[in-house]
N, C-alpha and C positions, 0 to 999 in steps of 0.2 A: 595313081601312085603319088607316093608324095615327095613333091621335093626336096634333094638332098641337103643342106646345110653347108652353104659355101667355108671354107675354113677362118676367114672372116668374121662369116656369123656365130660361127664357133665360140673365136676370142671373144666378141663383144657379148654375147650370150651369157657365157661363163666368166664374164665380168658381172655382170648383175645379178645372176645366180649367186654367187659369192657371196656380194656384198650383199643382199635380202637377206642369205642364209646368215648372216652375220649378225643384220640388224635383228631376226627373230630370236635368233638366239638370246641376243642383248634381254629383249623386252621380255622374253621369257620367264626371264630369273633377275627380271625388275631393274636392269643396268644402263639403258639405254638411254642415254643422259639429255639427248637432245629433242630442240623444239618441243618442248611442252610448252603448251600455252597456258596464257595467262588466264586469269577469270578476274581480277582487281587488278589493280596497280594505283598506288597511294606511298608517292613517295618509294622509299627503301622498304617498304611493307609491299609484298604483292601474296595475290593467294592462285595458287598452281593445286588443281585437283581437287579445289574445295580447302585444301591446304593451309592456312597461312604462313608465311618464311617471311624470314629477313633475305634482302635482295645484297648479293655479294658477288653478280656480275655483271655489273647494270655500265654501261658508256655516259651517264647521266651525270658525270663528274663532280662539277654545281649542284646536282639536284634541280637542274632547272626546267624537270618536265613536269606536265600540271600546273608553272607557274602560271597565276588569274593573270598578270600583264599579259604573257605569251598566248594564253588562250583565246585571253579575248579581242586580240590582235588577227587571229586565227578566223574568231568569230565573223568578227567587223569586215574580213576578204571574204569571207561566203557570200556575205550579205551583198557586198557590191560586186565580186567575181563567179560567184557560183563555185564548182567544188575543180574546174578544171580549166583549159585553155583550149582553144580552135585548133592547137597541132603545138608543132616544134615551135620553139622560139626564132628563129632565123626565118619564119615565114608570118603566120599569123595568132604563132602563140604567146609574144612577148604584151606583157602589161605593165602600170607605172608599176606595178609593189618589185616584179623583176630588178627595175630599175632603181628602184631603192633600194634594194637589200643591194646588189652590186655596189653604189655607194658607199652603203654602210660596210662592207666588205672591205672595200681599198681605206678608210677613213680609218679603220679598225688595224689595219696591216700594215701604213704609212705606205701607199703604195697610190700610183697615179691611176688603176683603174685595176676594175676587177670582172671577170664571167662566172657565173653561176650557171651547174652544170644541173643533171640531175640525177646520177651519182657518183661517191666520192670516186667508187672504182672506174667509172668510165673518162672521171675526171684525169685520174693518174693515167691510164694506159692512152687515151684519146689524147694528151697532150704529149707526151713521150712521141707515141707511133707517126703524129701530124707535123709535129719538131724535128726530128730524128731519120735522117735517112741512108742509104746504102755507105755510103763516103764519111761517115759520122763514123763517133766512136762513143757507147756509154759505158758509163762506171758505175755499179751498182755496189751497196753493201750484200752481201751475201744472204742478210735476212731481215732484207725488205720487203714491203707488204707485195702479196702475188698478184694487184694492180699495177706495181711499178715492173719487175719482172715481165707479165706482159703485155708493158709499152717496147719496152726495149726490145722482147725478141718480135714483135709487131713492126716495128720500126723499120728493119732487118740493116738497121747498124751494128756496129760491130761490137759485141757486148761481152763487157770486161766483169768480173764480182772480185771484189776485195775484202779481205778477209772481216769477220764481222767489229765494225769499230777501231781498225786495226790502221792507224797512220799512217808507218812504215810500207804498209802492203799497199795503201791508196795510191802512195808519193811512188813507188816501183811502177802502178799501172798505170798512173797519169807520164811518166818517164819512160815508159818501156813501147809506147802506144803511137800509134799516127793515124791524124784526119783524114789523112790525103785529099789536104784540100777542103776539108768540111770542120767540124766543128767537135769540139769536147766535149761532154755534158756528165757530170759528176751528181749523183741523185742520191738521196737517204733519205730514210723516217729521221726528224725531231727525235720522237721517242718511239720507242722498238714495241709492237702492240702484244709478242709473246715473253719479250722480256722484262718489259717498263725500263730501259736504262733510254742513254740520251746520246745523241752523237756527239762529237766532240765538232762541233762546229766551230769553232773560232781557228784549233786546227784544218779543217777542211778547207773555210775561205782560204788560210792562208797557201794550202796547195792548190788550189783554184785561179786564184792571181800569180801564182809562181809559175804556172804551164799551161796560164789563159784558157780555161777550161769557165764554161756556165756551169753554174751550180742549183738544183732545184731542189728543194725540200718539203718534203710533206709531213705536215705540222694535225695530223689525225688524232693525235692524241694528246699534245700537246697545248693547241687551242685551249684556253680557259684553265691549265693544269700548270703548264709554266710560267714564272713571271710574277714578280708581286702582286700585279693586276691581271695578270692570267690572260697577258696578247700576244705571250709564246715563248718561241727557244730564245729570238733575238732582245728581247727583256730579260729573259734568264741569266743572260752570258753580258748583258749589257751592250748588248753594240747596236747603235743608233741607227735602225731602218732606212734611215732618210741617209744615207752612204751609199745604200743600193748594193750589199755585200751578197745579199740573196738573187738570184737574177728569177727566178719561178718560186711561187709562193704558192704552197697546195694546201687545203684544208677541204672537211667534214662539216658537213650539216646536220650530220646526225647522231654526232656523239655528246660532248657537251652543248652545242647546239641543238634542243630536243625537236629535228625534224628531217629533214632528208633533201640529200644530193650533196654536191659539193663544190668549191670554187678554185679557179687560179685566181691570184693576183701578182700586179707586177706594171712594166711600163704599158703604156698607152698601145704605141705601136705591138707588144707580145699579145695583149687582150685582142684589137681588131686584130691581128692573123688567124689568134684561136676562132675567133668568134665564121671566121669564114673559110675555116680550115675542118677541124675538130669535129671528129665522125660524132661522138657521140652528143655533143649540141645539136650538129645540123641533123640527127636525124633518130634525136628523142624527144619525146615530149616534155614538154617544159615543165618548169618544178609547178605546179598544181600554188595558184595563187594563197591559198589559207597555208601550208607550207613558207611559200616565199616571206609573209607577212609576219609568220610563227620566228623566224629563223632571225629575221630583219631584229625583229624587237629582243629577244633572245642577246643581240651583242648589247644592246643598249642597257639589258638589267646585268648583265657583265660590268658596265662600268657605273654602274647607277649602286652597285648592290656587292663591293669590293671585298665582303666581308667573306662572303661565299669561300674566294679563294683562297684567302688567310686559314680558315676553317676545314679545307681540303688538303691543303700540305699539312696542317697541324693530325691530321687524322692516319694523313697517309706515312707520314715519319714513325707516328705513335704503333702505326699499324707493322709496319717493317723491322722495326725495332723490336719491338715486341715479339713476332714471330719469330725472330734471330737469335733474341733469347731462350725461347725455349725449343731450339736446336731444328728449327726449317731451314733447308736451302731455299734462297729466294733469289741465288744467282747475283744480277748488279742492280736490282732495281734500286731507281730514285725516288718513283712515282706512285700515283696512285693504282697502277696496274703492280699484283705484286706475283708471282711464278713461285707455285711454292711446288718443287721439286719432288715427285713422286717417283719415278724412274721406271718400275713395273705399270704394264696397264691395269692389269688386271686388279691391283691394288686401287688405281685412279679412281679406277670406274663404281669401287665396294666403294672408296670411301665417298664420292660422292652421293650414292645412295642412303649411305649412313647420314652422313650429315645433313639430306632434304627432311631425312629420318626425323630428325630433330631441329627442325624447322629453318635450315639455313640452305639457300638458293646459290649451289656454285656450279659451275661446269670445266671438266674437264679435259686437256689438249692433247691430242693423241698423234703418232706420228702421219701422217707425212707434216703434217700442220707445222712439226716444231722434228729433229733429229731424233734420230735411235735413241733410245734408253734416257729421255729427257722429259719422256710425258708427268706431267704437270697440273693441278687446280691452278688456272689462273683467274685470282681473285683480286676484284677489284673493289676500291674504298671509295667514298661520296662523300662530298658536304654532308649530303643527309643525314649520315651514320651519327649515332653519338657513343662515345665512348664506353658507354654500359655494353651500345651493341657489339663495339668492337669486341669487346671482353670477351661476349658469352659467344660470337664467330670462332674467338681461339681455342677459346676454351673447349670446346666443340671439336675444333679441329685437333686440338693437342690429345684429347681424350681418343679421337678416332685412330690416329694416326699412333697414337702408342699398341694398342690394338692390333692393329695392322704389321706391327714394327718395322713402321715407316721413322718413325722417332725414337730413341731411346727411352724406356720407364723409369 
């Protein structure tokens, strides 16, 4: 006889039931937006399905993947590294290129030392959870990335969210709140990765020194995006790193960085605790040495190659404007991430088909990802792009989107 189905396995059952019945559906009637793979990649040119599309959701910010320095920087650690490490770094996986890119890491951020993780996500939540404990209090923006989210409830400090970007609401929960004895810790994206807007950090520190709270930011999209020379929010807003206004300093290896994992940086003493604290260092394998070397060199044509980022805000302004004009919500974006506001999914999901249709590569955001009635293409801009392609991306989009009457005709 066969066993009956605990009510447990029920729910979990008819959780996946769902969600396949969902995905078939999608693919069915050709809507199913995600992980197609690639077959090229050249640049802002990739070819999907035999395909070729202009790429309009690429983290590649710079356009610095494929670059011959970065590759063959890649190259050169096979050659002496092979393609992997003996284990974790904290045992017998750490090698010089580690140690170099850490380097180039704190030299890059003005910071006295820095850990390379190997990813950004375990970066975020494995520092949170190993910082943060019972007696603690965190302060999260309400839509930060779901690595920061679960450090804090990992942590099993006491977790506050204030309203998204919202000053007033920060200055009520760093006020209304107690350590009992432990410590503050105030946390936000740089730039928001569903929105592209930016926190108001000059506000922030200044409630952070007002009610002696730590403050840690993570700079994922930000990196190589903000800043004249593209070393971040604290360039953007102008205030001098070496003040030490940021007390935790997070970033991505694999957005404008074309590689993977990610880093804290920050004082000497914050680095060694992570380094023999932090679940996810002591007990992942190390970033893969042609990675580390990829990533290393990666900051150095950042400051070697300054044009890149002049080139990227010049795209991403032209690109936002432009959209605004002819009648997208794009919410508050600053950045090269822009939210172009669909509200219905099922609209999302036509127009992203339409538009691979016609050879343009976007994806898009569906709820829980981002609130009710908010789903959205979030499309993103490059160095790479040049302004013809922006064109023929709008144009595209404006055409689809009227259509749909997502836009006005």
């Amino acid at each position: 006889m066969k066993k009956p189905i605990a009510p447990s396995e029920k729910t979990l059952l008819s959780r996946v039931e769902i969600l396949n019945q969902r995905i078939q559906e999608a693919k069915k009637y050709d809507l199913y937006p995600y992980m197609h793979s690639s077959d090229a990649v050249e640049g802002v040119h990739v070819t999907v399905h035999g395909r070729p599309m202009l790429q309009f959701a690429s983290y590649s910010y710079l356009d610095l993947l494929g670059h011959p320095k970065i590759n063959t920087a890649a190259k050169n650690a096979i050659d002496e590294f092979g393609t992997g490490t003996h284990g974790v770094r904290f045992l017998a996986g750490t090698t010089r290129v580690h140690l170099e890119l850490e380097k180039k890491i704190a030299s890059f951020k003005k910071t006295e030392a820095a850990v390379a993780i190997a990813s950004g996500y375990g970066a975020n939540f494995g520092t949170i959870s190993s910082l943060m404990g019972r007696h603690d209090v965190v302060i999260s923006d309400k839509i930060n990335h779901a690595s920061i989210v679960d450090g804090c409830i990992l942590s099993r400090a006491q977790f506050v969210r204030f309203d998204h970007n919202d000053m007033a609401a920060l200055e009520r929960a760093l006020d209304s709140t107690s350590a009992k004895g432990g410590v503050k810790l105030v946390v936000a994206d740089a730039v928001f990765s569903m929105d592209g807007d930016i926190i108001n950090l000059p506000e922030v520190i200044r409630l952070c020194r007002k009610f002696k709270a730590l403050l840690m930011i993570d700079e994922a999209h930000s990196l190589g995006v903000l800043g004249k020379k593209g070393h971040g929010i604290e360039e953007h807003f102008g205030i001098d790193p070496a003040e030490g206004l940021i007390d935790i300093k997070m970033g991505t290896l694999s957005k404008t960085i074309p590689s993977i994992g990610g880093y804290i940086a920050g004082s000497t003493q914050l680095v060694n605790y992570l380094r023999h604290s932090i679940r996810p260092f002591i007990f992942s394998a190390a970033i893969p040495p042609p990675a580390a070397a990829a990533a290393k060199t990666a900051f150095e044509v950042i400051e070697d190659e300054p044009w890149r980022v002049e080139k990227l805000h010049k795209n991403a302004d032209y690109f936002l404007k432009t959209l605004q004009t002819r009648g997208f919500d794009t919410l508050k974006s600053q950045t090269a991430i822009v939210p172009i506001i669909i509200g219905d999914e099922a609209k999302a999901l036509e127009m992203t088909r339409l538009a691979r249709n016609e050879g343009i590569f976007i994806v898009p955001i569906l709820p829980p990802a981002v609130q009710p009635n908010t789903t959205r293409i979030r499309a993103t801009v490059t160095a790479g792009h040049s302004l013809q392609e922006i064109d023929r991306a709008i144009n595209t989009f404006e055409k689809i989107a009227k259509s749909l009457s997502i836009i006005r005709s």
